[in-house]
C-alpha positions in Angstrom: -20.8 -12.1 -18.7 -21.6 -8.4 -17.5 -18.7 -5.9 -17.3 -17.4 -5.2 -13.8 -17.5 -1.8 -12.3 -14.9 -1.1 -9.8 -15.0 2.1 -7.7 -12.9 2.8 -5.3 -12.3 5.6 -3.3 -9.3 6.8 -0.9 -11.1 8.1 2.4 -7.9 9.9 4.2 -7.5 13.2 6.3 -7.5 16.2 3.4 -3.4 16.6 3.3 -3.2 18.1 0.5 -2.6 21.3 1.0 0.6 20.4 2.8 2.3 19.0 -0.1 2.4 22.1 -1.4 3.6 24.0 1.1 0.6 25.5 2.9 -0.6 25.1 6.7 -4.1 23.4 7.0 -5.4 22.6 10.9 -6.2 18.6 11.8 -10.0 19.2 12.1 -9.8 20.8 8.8 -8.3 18.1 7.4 -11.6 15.7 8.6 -13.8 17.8 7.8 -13.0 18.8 4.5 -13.4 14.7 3.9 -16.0 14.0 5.7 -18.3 17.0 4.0 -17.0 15.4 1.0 -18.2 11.8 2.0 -21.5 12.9 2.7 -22.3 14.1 -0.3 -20.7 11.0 -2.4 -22.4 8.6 0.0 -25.8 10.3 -1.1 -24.5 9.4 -5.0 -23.6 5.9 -4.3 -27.2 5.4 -2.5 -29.1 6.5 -5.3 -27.5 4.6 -8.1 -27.0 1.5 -5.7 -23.4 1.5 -6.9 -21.3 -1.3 -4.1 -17.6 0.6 -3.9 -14.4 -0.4 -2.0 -13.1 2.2 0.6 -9.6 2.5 1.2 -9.8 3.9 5.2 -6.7 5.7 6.9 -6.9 4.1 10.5 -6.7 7.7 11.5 -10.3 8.6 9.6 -11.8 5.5 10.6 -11.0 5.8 14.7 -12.2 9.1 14.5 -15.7 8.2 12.5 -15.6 4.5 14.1 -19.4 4.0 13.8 -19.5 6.0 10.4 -16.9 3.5 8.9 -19.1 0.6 10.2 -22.3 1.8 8.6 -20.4 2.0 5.7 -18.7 -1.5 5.6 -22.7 -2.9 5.2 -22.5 -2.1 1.5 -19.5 -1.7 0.6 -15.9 -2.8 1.2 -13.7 -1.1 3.7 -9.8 -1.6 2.8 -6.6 -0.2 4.1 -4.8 3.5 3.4 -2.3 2.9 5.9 -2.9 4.6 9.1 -2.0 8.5 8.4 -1.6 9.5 5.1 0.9 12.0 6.0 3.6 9.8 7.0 4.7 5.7 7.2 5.9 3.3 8.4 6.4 -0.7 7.8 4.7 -1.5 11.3 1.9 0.5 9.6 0.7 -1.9 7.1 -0.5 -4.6 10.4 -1.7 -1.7 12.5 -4.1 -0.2 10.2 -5.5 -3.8 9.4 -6.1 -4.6 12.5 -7.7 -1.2 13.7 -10.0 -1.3 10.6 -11.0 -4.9 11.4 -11.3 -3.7 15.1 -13.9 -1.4 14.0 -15.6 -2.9 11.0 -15.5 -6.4 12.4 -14.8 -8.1 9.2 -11.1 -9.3 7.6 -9.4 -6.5 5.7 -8.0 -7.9 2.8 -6.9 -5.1 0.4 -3.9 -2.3 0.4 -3.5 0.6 -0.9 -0.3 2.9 -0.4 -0.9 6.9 0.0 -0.2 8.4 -2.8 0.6 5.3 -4.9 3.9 5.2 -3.5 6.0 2.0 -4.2 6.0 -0.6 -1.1 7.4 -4.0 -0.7 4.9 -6.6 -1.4 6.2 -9.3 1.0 6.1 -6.7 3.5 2.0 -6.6 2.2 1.8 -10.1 2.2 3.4 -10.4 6.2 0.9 -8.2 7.6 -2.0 -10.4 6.5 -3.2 -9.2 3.0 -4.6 -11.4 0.0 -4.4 -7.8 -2.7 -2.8 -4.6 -3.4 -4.1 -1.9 -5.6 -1.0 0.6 -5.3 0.1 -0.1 -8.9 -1.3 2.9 -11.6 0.5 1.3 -14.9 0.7 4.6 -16.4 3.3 7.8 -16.5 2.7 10.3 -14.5 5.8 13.3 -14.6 7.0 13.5 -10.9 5.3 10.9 -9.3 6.2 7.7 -11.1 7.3 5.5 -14.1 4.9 2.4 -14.6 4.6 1.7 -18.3 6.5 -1.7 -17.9 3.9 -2.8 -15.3 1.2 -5.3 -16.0 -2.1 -3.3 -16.6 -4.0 -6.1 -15.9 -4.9 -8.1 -12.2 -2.4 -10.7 -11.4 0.0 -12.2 -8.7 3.3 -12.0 -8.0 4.1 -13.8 -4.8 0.8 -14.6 -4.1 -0.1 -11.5 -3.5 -2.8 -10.1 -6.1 -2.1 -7.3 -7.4 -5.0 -5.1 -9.1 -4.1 -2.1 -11.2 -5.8 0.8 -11.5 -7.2 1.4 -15.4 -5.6 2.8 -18.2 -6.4 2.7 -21.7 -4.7 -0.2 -24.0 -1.6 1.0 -26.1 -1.6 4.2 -25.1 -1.7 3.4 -21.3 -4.0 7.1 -20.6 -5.2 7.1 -17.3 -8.8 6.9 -16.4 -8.7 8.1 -12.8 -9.9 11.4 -10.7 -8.1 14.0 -12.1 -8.6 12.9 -15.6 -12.1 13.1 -14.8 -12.0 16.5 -13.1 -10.5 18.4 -16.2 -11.8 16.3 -19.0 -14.7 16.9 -20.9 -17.3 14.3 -19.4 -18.0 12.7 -22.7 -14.2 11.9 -22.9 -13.9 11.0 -19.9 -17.2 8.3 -21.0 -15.3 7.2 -24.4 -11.8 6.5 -22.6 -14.2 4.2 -19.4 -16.0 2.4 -22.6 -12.7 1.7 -24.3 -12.1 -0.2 -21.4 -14.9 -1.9 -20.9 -15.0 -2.9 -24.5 -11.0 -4.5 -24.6 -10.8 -5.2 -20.4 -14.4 -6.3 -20.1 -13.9 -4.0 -16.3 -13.0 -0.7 -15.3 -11.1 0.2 -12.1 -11.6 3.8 -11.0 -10.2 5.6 -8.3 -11.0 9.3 -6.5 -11.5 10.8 -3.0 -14.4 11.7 -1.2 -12.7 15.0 -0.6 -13.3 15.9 -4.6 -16.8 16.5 -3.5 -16.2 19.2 -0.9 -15.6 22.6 -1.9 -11.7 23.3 -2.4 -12.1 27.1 -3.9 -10.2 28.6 -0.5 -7.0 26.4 -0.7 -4.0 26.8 -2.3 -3.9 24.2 -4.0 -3.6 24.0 -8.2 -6.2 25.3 -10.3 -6.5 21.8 -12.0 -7.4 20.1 -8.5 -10.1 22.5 -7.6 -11.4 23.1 -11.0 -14.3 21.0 -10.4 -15.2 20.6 -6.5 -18.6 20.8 -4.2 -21.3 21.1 -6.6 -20.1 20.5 -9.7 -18.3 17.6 -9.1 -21.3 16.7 -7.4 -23.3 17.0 -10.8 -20.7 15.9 -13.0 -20.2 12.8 -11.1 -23.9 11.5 -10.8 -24.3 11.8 -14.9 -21.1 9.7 -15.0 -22.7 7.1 -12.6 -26.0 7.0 -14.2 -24.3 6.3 -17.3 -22.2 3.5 -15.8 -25.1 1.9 -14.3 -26.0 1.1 -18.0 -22.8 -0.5 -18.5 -21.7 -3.1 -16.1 -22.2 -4.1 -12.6 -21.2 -2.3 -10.0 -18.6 -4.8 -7.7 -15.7 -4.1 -4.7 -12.1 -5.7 -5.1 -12.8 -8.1 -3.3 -14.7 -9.6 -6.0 -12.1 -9.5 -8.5 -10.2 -12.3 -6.3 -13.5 -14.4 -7.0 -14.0 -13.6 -10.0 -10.1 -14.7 -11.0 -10.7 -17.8 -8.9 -13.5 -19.2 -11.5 
């Protein structure tokens, strides 16, 4: 059996800045992303590499036809509908604005942030998986190192955590690979694909754009615009050589056999 590639990638109005404590405008926000999409669209083209995008409603009603295009290739999930701010009466809305738009069944969640939500509440609105669970520790943002690390249901509800290394639990996610040596970055991904037989990355489209005029920290725009751009495509081409590229919607298939 081939290894499974999953990439995913939160598309989202660029917030950042406001978490801490700077002003950035609402077209800013957009286009900060969108410049960034561009340019990983272009990646994922070349290489052929399917991904699973997890779409604010607010990104996707703005780019309506955009998000269509892309939901040919690739898997278009929810983000919630701002990233900014929520709501339980959220979870429904976004699904059915991104089905609205897509016209296909929305069957994945992901909270902003990674922020803990009630899975019934998931499972009410009308979705078969989550992927808000990173089973690592990261200081100020959360405490998961009791979690499962691997896919599995509770409720019903599939729950598909993001990938971190065996024992040690180190995450293998964006800003690992921003600051990490690339070749790292390639050892902890083969770990994984070695013990897991999968890997399940996350990042942003807005990685891509160039960040150098926010205040934002040094470790977030450390590698932006160009060489993200670079760095990222060696990583792909590698990962074409190990594994097939597949959305999360898959993995429910996959678990099903």
């Amino acid at each position: 059996m081939k290894n499974r590639i999953f990439l995913t990638f939160d598309l989202e109005e660029f917030d950042l800045p406001k978490e801490y404590g700077y002003n950035i405008s609402e077209d800013e926000m957009y286009n900060v992303s969108l410049n960034g999409l561009g340019k990983l669209l272009k990646l994922l083209d070349k290489y052929n590499a399917r991904a699973t995008f997890f779409v604010t409603a607010n990104f996707a009603m703005k780019y309506q036809e955009m998000i269509k295009e892309l939901s040919k290739n690739n898997e278009i999930a929810s983000h919630s509908v701002s990233h900014s701010s929520f709501a339980v009466g959220d979870l429904k809305k976004s699904k059915v604005i991104l089905e609205k738009i897509i016209g296909k069944e929305v069957r994945g969640f992901r909270m902003p942030r990674l922020r803990k939500i009630n899975l019934k509440e998931i499972i009410k609105a009308g979705y078969t998986y989550d992927s808000s669970l990173n089973p690592t520790f990261i200081p100020g943002r959360y405490n998961n190192l009791s979690k499962k690390r691997f896919p599995h249901y509770k409720d019903n509800l599939l729950i598909i955590p993001t990938s971190v290394t065996p024992i040690i639990r180190f995450p293998i996610f964006w800003l690992d690979f921003k600051i990490l040596p690339l070749f790292f970055f390639k050892f902890l991904s083969k770990i994984n694909l070695v013990c897991d037989k999968y890997l399940h990355l996350y990042f942003h489209p807005w990685e891509f754009a160039d960040l150098s005029k926010f205040n934002i920290p040094w470790y977030i725009r450390f590698c932006d615009d160009k060489r993200m751009v670079t760095k990222f495509e060696k990583y792909l081409r590698w990962l074409k050589t190990q594994g097939e590229f597949s959305t999360l919607y898959d993995m429910e298939g996959i678990l099903s056999q």
